[in-house]
Each structure stands twice: as structure tokens, then as C-alpha cells.
N, C-alpha and C positions, 0 to 999 in steps of 0.2 A: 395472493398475499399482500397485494400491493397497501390494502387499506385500511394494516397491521404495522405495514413497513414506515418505519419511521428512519429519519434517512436527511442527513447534514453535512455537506461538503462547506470546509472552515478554510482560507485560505491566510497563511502565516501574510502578516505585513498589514491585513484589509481585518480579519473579524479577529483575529489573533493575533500576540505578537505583535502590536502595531508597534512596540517603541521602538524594537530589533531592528536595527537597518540591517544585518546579516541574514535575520529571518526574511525581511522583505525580499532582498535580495535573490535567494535563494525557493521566491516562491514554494513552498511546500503547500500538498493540501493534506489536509486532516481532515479521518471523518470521525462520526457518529454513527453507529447502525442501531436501532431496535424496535420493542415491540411496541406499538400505541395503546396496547390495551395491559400489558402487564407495566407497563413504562420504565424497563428495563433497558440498559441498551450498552454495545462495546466500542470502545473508544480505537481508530486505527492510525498506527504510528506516531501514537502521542508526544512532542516534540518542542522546543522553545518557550513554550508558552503553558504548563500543564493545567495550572491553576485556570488561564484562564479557556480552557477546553471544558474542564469539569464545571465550569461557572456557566457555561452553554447551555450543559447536558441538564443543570440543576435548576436553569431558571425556565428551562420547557418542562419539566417537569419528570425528570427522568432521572435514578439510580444506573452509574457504570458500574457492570460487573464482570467486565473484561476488559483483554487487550489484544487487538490482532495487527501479526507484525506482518509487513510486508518484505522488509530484507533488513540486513543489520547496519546500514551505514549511519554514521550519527544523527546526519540531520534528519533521518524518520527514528530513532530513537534514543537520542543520547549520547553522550560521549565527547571525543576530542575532535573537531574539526579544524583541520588545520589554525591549530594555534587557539582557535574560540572552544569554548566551552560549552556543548548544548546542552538543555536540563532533557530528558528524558521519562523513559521507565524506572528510572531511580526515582524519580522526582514523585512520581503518580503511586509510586509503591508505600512512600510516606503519607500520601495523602488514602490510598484508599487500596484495600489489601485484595487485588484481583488474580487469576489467573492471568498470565501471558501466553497466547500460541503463536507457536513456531514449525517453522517445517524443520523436521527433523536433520535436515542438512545443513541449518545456520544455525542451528543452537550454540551450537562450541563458538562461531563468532560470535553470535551478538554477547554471551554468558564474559568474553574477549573484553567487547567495546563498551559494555553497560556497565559492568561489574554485577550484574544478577547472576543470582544462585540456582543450579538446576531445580533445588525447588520451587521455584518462582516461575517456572517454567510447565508449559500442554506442550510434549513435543506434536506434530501431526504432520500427516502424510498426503501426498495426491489424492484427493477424492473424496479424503475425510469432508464430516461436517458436524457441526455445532451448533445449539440454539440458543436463540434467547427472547428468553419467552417463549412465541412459538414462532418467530421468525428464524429460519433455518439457511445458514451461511455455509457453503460448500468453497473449503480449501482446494485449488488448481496449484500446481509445484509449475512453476515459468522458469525455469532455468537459465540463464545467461547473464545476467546485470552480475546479477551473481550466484553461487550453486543452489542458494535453498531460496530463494525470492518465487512469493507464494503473491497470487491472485482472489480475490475473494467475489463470488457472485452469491449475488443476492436476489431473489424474484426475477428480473430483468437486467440488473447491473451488475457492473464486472469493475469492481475495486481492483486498478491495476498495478499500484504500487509506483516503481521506476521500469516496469517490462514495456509497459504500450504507452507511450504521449497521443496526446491529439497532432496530428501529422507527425511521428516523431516515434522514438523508442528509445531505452537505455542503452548507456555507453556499455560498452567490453572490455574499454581495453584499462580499467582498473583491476586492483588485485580480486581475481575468485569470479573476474570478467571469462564466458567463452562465449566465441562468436559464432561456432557452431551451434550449441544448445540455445542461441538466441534466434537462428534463426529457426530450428522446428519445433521450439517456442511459439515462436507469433507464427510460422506458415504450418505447423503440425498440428496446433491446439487452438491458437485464440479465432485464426481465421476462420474455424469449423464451427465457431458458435452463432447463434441465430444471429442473422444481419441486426435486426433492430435493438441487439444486447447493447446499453445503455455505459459507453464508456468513461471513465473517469479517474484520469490519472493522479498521479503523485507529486506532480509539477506544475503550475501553469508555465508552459513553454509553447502552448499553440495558439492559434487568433479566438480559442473560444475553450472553457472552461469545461466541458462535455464533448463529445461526440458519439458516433456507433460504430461498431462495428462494419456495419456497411458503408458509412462511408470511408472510414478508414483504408476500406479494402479499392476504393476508388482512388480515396487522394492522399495514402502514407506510403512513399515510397517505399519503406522498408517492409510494406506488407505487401507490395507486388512482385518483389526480386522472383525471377523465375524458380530458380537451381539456387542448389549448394553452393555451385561453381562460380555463380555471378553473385551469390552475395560473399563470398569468399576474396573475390576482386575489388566489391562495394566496400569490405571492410580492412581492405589493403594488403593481405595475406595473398 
């Protein structure tokens, strides 16, 4: 697939969002996924900056005809963050009339934080997947950041949302946070994917902008915790 895959990691503050010191801040990355030869492609967690994410997709030469969310907190899609105002899927649903997919267990929040309408909404499930074009994206349900916080692989790459950092994972102990479903999340699902699965979080919060799974499974402490019982200690319960 690889030589179909078309494929944009956008980081708020550097390619997007430059004038947002909250965006900078806040590192977010946004992607682009799609196909090279239909030049289609879906925009994920479209955020701060909408306008200029489509301005990306439009001057490589490519039509967005989707959106896929990774969890519902504002700064990957929209809404009230403490006190600031993110533009979102509200913002992209003006500009361009896409489906949004959701895992069926954050719809009711994100439908909450955005203000979209169930019509506006693909609910979808563990396992599901979608294409576009012919590049074929397979929805994973990662449970912990929060209930319905979904992963998305693509040929090689595992779009992780706030589940997996490079050395690093998402918090728990916000609201819709469990610290159990996070941990057989990353030690029941993500760790069983091939080593050389091509990571790429939601944040830059590690010394480098990618990583794999294998090394993750070397150098992220939260993907070596033995037991239930010691990361139940790790995370202060």
C-alpha cells in the first residue's frame, strides 16, 4: 500500500497554527491520510487551525472527504479549553461537508464538546475500517485516555491519538480517564502489534516526533509495567 499512501504528520505551532501561542503550546499533531492516486484523503483531529490544514491537503493536491477522531477533548477537536476557544469540526463542517468517525463510545461526548449533530456523525467499532480511495484505515478502540479514544493503522502506521506518546502515554486521571482499560490497552493491544508498526502520537511530548513500537516496548516505561498490580501502584491506586 505504501506507494498509494499518502500520509502528513502537521504539527500545531511549526506547519499550523503558527500564530496560537496556546496551540504551540499544547503541541498537537494533526494528520492527513490518503490515496496518491485517487487524491483523496481524511483529515485527523482537525483542530486550531482548520483552514489552514485544508490549505495543506489543497495545495498537494488532494480533496478531504473525511474526518477521523481520535477522542473528544477539545484540543483534537474543538470546543471550550479551559477558558480558550478551539476552532474545530465545527469550523471544517463550514468549510467542507464530510462525514466524522467516531467510536461508538465518544459520540455522545464529542456530539457534548463540539456541538455536532448525530448526523454529522460514522459511529464505528473496534476493528472496523474505511477507505479512501483504496487506501484502507482499520479503527482499534484504545480505551483509557478516555472510553471511546480510537487508534487508527494504516499500512504500517498506527495513528495513536493521546493513547501511546513516544516514551510516554495518556493521562487517566481526567474525567472518562480509566487506568485500568489503559493499561490492557497498550499491554493487551498495541504491544502485540508488529515491532516495526510505525508510531505517531497526538502530542509532541517525546525527544523525537515518531517512534515504533519496538522500541517503545524497549524505552516507554508504561509499556513495560509487568502486572495489573504494578501499574495500579505506577498510577497511584
Amino acid at each position: 500500500m505504501t506507494d498509494r499512501l499518502y500520509f502528513r504528520q502537521l504539527l500545531a505551532g511549526r506547519q499550523v497554527a503558527t500564530q496560537n501561542r496556546v496551540a504551540g503550546q499544547m503541541a498537537n499533531f494533526m494528520y492527513l491520510l490518503g490515496d496518491t492516486g485517487t487524491r483523496e484523503a481524511f483529515v485527523v483531529d482537525p483542530a486550531w487551525d482548520v483552514r489552514s490544514l485544508l490549505d495543506v491537503a489543497e495545495a498537494d493536491g488532494y480533496t478531504v472527504r473525511g474526518a477521523l477522531v481520535t477522542h473528544y477533548h477539545p484540543d483534537h477537536v474543538g470546543g471550550d479549553l479551559w477558558g480558550t476557544h478551539v476552532e474545530g469540526l465545527g469550523r471544517l463542517l463550514e468549510h467542507v461537508q464530510v462525514p466524522i468517525y467516531v467510536n461508538k463510545h465518544e459520540a455522545e461526548g464529542l456530539k457534548r464538546v463540539t456541538g455536532l449533530q448525530e448526523s454529522d456523525l460514522k459511529r464505528v467499532e473496534d476493528a472496523d475500517r474505511v477507505t479512501v480511495g483504496e487506501v484502507e484505515i482499520r479503527f482499534l478502540h484504545t480505551p483509557g485516555h478516555t472510553p471511546g479514544s480510537q487508534c487508527f493503522l494504516v499500512d504500517n502506521r498506527l495513528v495513536a491519538g493521546d493513547t501511546l506518546f513516544v516514551q510516554g502515554c495518556g493521562r487517566v486521571d481526567l474525567p472518562g480517564g480509566d487506568p485500568d482499560a489503559m493499561y490492557h490497552t497498550l499491554t493487551g493491544k498495541l504491544a502485540k502489534l508488529p515491532t516495526d508498526t510505525i508510531l505517531y502520537p497526538g502530542h509532541h511530548y517525546g525527544p523525537t516526533p515518531t517512534s515504533t513500537i519496538g522500541d517503545e516496548l524497549q524505552h516507554n516505561h508504561y509499556m513495560r509495567v509487568r502486572s495489573l498490580e504494578d501499574w495500579r501502584r505506577l498510577m497511584g491506586r
